[in-house]
N, C-alpha and C positions, 0 to 999 in steps of 0.2 A: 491456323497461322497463315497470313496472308504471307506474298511472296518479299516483302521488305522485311520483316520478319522473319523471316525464315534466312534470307542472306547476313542479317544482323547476327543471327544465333550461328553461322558457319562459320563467318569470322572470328567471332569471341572463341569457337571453339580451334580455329585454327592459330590462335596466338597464343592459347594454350600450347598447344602444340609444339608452336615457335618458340616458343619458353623452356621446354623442357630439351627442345634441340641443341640449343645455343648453351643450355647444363652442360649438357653432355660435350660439347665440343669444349666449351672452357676446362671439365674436367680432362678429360682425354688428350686433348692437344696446347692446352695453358692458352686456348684461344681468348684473348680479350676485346668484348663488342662494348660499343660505347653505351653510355647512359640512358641519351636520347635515342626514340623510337624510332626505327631505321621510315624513311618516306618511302616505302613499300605497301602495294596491297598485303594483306596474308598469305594469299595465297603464291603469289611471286616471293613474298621473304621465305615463306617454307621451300619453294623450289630452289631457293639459291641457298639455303643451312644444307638440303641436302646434296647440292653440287660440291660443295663446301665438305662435309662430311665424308663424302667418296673420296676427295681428290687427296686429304690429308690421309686417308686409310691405303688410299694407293702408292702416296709420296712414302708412309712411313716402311711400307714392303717391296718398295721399286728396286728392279734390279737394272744397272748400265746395263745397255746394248745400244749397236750402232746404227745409226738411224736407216741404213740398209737392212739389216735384220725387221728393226719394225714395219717397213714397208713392203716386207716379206720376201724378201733376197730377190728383187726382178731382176732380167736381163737385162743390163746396159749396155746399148751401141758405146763403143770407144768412140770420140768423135774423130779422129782420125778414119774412119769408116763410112763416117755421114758426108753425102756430096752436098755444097755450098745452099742450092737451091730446097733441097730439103731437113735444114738445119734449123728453120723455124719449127713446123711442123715436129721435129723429136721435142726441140724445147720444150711446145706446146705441150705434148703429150708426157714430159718430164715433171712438167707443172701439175697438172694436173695428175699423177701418181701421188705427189706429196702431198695434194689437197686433200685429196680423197683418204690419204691415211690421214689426215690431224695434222699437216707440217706446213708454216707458212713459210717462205724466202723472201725476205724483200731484200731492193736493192737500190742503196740512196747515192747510188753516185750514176754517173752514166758507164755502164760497162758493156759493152756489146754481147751480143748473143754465144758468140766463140766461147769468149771468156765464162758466159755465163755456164754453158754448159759443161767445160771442160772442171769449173770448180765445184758442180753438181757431182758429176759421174766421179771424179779425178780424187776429191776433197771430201765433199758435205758428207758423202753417204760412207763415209769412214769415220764420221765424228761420233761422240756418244751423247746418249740422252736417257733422263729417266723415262724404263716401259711403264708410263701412264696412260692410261685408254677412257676416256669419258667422253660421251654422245656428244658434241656440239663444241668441244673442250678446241683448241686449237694449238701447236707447240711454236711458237716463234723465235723466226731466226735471220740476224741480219749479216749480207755479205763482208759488210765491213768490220766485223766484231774479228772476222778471221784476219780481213787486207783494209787496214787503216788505210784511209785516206787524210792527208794532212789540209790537202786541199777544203775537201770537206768540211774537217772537223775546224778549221779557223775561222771559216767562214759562218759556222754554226757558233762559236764562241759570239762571231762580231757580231751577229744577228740579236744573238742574246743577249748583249750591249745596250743597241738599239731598242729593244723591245723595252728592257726595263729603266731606260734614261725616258720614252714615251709614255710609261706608265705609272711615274713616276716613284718608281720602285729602287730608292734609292740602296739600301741595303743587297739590293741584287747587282744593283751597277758596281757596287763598290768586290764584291765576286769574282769580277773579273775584270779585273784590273790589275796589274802587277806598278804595287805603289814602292815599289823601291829604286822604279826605272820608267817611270812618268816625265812625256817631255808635251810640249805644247807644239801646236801646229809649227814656228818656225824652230821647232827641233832644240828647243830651249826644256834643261830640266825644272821640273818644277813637282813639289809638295804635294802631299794627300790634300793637303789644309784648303790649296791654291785648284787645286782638281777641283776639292768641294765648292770652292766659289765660283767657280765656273759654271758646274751643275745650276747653284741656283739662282747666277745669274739668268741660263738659259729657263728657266721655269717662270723667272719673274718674267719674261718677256712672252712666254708663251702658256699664261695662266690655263687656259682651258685649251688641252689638244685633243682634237679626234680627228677619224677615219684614218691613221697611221697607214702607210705600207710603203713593204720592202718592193722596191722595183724589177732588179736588179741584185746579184749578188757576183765578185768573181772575185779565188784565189790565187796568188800567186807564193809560192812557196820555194823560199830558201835557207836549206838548213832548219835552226831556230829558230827561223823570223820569215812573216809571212805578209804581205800587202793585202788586205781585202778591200776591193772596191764595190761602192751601193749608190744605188739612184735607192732614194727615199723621197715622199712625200709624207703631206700633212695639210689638215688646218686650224688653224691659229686664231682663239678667241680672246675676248676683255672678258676679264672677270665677269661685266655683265652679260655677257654673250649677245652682243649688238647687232655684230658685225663681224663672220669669219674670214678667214684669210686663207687661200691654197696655197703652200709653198712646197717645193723640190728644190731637193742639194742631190749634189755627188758629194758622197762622204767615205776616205780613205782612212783607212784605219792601219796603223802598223802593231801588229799582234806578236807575240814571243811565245814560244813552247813553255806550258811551267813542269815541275815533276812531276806530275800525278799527269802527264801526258793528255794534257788539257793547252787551252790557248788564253793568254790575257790581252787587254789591252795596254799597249806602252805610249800611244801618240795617235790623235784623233786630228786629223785635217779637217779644219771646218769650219768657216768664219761663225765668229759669234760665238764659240761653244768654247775651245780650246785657247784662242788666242789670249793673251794679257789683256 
């Protein structure tokens, strides 16, 4: 058996394999894998049925403990005890405990290092978490899921606005929008109906958009209602794509808190888009 042969005959027998994995996991855990054949090698899909396989056998016997416990009760400096100039350096060395155990922290707002460490040592390693342990496996976690930012989280609404009015993703635009309190740039109410033509007024004028981006982003936050401002660009083709165009706006958005502690849009400043 030559050596292409001999790889042909590995494979077939490793999607045997795979087949009988993916039995087992739909019986065992009512996992359901789709139809079509996963665009894996064999031997990659078998290693990931069996990451797959562990991490349901571990979820189903995990016991809570505090993410101090899993990283195996170290000593933490109180930062009240760390002098300013070496307050990086603990960080540093704080990061890397978490890593090494399996734990990531990110942190999507600007928080300074103080803060950072004070809700490590103070907060995080008093939270719980399932004891799951798998090789390469990673457990994530983000600052703000503890300390919302509102700042943040509008600004990420607006974004997501912008993204899906450029992608022409009308059904996403319509998401986040709060259509019972829709006003046009001079602060005039107006209709879902009157919103949609707007939309595709702006579409017909900018049939072909590419290279999008956000410039810029900034919150301002009061109360329920929040200002976000964006430097955005683009450019702008004909139908036949002839001849594109770069264009940038400043585009302010006024946003409202909805109940599920999310942000809509209520009024988009912005010639061409919003006005009558």
């Amino acid at each position: 058996m030559d050596d292409s042969s001999f790889e042909d005959e590995q494979d077939r027998i490793q999607r045997i394999l795979n087949e009988k994995k993916r039995q087992e996991l739909e019986e065992q855990y009512g996992m359901i894998f789709s139809d079509e054949e996963m665009e894996l090698p064999p031997e990659v899909e078998g290693e990931w049925l069996d990451y797959v396989a562990e991490f349901e056998r571990q979820f189903e016997e995990a016991e809570q403990i505090t993410i101090r416990e899993f990283i195996g009760n170290p000593v933490i400096k109180p930062l009240a005890d760390i002098a300013e100039e070496d307050l990086a350096a603990e960080l540093e060395q704080l990061f890397d405990l978490l890593i090494e155990n399996g734990i990531h922290l990110d942190f999507l707002t600007d928080v300074d290092e103080q803060e950072m460490y004070r809700f490590i040592a103070e907060e995080f390693l008093d939270e719980e978490m399932d004891n799951i342990r798998i090789e390469g496996m990673m457990h994530g976690f983000i600052y703000e899921d503890f300390h919302p930012s509102d700042e943040y989280d509008s600004a990420f609404w607006a974004e997501h606005f912008l993204q899906a009015l450029f992608t022409w993703d009308q059904a996403a635009l319509e998401q986040v929008i709060d259509e019972k309190i829709l006003f046009d740039a001079a602060a005039q109410p107006i209709t879902l109906v009157e919103f949609r033509q707007m939309v595709e007024a702006f579409y017909a004028q900018n049939p072909v958009i590419l290279a999008f981006a956000l410039e810029s982003v900034y919150s301002l936050v009061e109360g329920n209602e929040a200002v976000v401002q964006t430097l955005i660009s683009w450019e702008r083709f004909p139908a036949d794509l002839s001849q594109g165009i770069t264009i940038e706006r400043e585009v302010d958005l006024l946003m409202v808190r909805n109940a599920f502690d999310g942000w809509d849009v209520m009024q988009v400043s912005w010639p061409n888009l919003m006005d009558k």
